[in-house]
C-alpha positions in Angstrom: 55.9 -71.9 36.6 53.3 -72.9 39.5 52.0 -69.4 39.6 51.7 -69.6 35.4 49.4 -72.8 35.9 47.1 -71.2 38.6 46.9 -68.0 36.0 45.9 -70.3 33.1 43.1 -72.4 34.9 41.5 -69.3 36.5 41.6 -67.7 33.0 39.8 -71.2 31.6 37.3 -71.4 34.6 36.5 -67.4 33.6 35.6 -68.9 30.3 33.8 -71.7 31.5 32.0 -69.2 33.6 31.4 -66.6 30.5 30.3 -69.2 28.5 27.6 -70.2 30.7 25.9 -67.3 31.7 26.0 -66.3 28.4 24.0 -69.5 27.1 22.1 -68.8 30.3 20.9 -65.4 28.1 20.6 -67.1 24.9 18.5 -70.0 26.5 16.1 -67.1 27.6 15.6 -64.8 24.5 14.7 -68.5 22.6 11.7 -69.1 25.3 10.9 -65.3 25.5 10.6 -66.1 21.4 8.2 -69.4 21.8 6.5 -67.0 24.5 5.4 -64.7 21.7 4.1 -67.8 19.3 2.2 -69.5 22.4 4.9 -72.5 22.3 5.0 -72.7 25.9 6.3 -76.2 26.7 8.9 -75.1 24.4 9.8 -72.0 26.3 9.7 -73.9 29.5 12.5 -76.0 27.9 14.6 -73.3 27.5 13.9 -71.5 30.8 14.5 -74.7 32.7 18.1 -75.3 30.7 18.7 -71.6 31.2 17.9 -72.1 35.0 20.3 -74.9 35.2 22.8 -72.9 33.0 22.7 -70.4 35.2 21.4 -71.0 38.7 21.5 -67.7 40.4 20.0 -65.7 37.4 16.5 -64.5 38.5 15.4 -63.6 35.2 15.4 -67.6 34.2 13.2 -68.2 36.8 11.0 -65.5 36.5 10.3 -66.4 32.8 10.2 -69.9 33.8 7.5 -69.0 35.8 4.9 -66.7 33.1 6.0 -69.7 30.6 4.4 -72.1 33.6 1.4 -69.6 33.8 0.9 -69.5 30.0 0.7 -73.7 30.0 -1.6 -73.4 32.9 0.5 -75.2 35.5 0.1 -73.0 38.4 1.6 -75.2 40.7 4.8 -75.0 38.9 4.8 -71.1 38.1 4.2 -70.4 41.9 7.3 -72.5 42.4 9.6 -70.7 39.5 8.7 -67.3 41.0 9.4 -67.8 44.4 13.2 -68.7 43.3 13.2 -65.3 41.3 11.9 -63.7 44.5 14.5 -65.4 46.9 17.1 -64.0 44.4 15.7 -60.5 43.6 13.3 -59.7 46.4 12.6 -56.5 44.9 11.6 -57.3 41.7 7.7 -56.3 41.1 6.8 -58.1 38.5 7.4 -61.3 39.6 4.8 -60.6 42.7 2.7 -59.9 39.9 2.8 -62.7 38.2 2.8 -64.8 41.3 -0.4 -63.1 42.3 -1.9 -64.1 39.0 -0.6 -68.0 39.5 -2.3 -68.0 43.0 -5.4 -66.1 41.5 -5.9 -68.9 39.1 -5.9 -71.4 41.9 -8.6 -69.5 43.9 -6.0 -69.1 46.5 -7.4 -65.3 46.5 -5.5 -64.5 50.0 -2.3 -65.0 48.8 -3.2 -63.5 45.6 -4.4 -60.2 46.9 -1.0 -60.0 48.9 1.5 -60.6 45.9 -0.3 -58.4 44.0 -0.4 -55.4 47.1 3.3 -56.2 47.3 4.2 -55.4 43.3 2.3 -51.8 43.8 4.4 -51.2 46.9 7.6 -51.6 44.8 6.4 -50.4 41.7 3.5 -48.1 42.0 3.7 -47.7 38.0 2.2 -51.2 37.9 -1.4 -50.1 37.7 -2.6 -53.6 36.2 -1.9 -55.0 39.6 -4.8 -53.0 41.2 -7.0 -54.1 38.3 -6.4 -57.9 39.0 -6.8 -57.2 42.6 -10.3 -55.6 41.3 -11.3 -58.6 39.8 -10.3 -60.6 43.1 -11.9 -59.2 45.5 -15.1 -59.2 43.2 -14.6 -63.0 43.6 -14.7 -62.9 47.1 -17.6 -60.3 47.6 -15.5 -57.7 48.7 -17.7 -54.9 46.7 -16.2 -51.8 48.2 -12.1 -52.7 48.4 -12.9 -54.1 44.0 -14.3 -50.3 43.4 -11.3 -48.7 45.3 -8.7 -50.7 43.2 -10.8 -50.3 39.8 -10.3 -46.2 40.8 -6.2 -46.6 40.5 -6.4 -49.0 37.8 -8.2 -46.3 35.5 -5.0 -44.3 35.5 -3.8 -47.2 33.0 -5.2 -46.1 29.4 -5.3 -50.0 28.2 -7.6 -51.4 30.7 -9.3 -47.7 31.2 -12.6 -48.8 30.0 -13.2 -51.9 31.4 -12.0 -50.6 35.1 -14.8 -48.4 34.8 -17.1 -51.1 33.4 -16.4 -53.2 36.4 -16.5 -50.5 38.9 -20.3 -49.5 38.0 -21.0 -53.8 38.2 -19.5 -53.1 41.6 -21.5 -49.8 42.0 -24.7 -51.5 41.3 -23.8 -54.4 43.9 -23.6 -51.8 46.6 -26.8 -50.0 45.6 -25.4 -47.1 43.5 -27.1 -46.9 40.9 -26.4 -43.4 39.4 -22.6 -44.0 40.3 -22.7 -46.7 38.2 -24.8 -45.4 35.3 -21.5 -43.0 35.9 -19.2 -45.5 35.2 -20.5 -46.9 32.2 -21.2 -43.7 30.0 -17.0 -43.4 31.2 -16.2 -46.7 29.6 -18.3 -45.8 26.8 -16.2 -42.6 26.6 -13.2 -44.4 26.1 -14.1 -47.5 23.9 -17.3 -46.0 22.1 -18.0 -49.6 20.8 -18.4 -51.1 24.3 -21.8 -52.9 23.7 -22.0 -54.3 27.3 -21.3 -51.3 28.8 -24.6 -49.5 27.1 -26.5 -52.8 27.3 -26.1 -52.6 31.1 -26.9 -48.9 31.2 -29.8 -49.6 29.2 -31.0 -52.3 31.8 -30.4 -49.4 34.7 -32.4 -46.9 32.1 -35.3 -49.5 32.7 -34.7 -49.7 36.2 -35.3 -45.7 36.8 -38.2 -45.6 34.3 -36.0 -43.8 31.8 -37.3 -46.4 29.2 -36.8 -43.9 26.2 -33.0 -43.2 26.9 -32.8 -47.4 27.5 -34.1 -47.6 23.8 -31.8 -45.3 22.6 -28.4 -47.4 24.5 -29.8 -50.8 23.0 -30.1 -49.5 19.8 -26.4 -48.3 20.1 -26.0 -52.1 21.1 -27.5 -53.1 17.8 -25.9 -51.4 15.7 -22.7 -52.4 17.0 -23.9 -56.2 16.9 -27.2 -56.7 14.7 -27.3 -59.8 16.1 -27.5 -58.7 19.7 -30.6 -60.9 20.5 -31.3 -59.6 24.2 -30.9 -56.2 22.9 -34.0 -56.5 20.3 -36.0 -58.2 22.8 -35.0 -55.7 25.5 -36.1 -52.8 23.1 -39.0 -54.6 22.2 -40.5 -54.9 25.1 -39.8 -51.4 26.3 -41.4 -50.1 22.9 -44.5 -52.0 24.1 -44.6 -50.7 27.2 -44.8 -47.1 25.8 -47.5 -48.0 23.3 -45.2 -48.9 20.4 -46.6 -52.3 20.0 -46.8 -52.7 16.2 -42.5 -51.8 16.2 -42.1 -53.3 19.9 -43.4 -56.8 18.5 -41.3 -56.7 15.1 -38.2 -56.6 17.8 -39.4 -59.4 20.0 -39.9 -61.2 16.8 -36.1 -60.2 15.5 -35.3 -61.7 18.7 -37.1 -65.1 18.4 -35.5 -65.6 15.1 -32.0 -65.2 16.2 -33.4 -67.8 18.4 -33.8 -66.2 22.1 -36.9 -68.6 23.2 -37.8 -66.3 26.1 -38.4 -63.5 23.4 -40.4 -66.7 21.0 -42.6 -67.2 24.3 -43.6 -63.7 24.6 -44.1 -63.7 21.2 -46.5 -65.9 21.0 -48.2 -64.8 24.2 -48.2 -61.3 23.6 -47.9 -60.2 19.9 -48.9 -63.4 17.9 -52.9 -62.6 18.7 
């Protein structure tokens, strides 16, 4: 009879224990939802119940901790992942993540580190070398951003802007021609990209290639006729050919949409 008793309560505490981890799982698809639609007070609501439904369940945490990211309290997110870490050390993304919660506090160091480690254990996670790109731009570190933008270009959604930011970096380190490279790459890959052939314009002008600058910010225009800089950069460089009549019409495109350093030369230059 005692051993019919001892049967019966470990078959309820299973239940109890079922139970729970299940609502544990439902907590967490409900915040992954409110994720989705931006409600992230309302996913960090469930994450938290989920946590305390289920305390050694590393996924709770870790979506606790992107839910904390998406509200912007940093603090907090750090915090949520490393509880998903100290339960399942080897789990990249939430070095990823962490990174990105330490990024966003200018805590570049440790950022650079988390996201080093999610690479080691996942070297799929290309986005990782991106971000570090983007950190180590912060920090001056010209040479180490261009060698993670290289391995982030392997990932076809951030392909062109890799590029675009490597030739930035290119250009910070003198290499000019590298970096003129780089952004007829991105352009490649996102034909639309009117920074990337405004800032290969402005290189054009650097060289002296002033005719194949006027050609890449007339690309920019007809991708945004309202590019102001791009009018008065084309202006100017018509001018400087001996296309005044057309070079001036530009600046004055460009005063209307209301650049005042194209107004000034303007009136100092064409308005005579």
């Amino acid at each position: 009879m005692k051993f019919l008793k001892i049967i019966q309560v470990l078959f309820f505490i299973l239940i109890f224990f079922n139970a729970t981890a299940q609502s544990a799982e439902e907590l967490i698809k409900s915040g992954q939802e409110k994720i989705k639609s931006k409600n992230y007070n309302g996913a960090i609501e469930d994450f938290t119940q989920a946590t305390i439904s289920d305390q050694n369940n590393y996924l709770a945490f870790y979506n606790l901790g992107i839910a904390y990211n998406g509200a912007e309290k940093f603090k907090d997110a750090v915090d949520a992942f490393d509880k998903a870490i100290m339960l399942k050390p080897k789990f990249a993304m939430s070095y990823l993540y962490r990174g990105a919660a330490w990024d966003n506090q200018n805590n570049f160091k440790e950022a650079i580190a988390d996201y080093s480690t999610a690479v080691k254990l996942d070297s799929t996670i290309l986005i990782a070398y991106f971000n570090m790109g983007i950190v180590n731009d912060m920090i001056e570190e010209y040479q180490a951003a261009i060698d993670c933008y290289t391995k982030a270009t392997g990932l076809d959604s951030i392909k062109a802007r890799a590029y675009y930011n490597r030739a930035i970096d290119y250009v910070e380190i003198g290499k000019v021609e590298e970096a003129i490279a780089d952004y007829s790459k991105a352009i490649e890959v996102m034909p639309k990209y009117s920074s990337a052939y405004f800032n290969r314009a402005a290189l054009y002008d650097d060289l002296g290639e002033t005719e194949s600058a006027i050609t890449d910010y007339s690309k920019v225009i007809e991708i945004e006729p309202n590019a102001a800089d791009a009018y008065y950069s084309r202006g100017v460089d018509k001018i400087l050919i001996g296309r005044k009549s057309d070079g001036c019409s530009d600046v004055k495109k460009s005063s209307d949409l209301g650049l005042q350093e194209a107004k000034e030369f303007y009136d100092e230059y064409c308005n005579q």
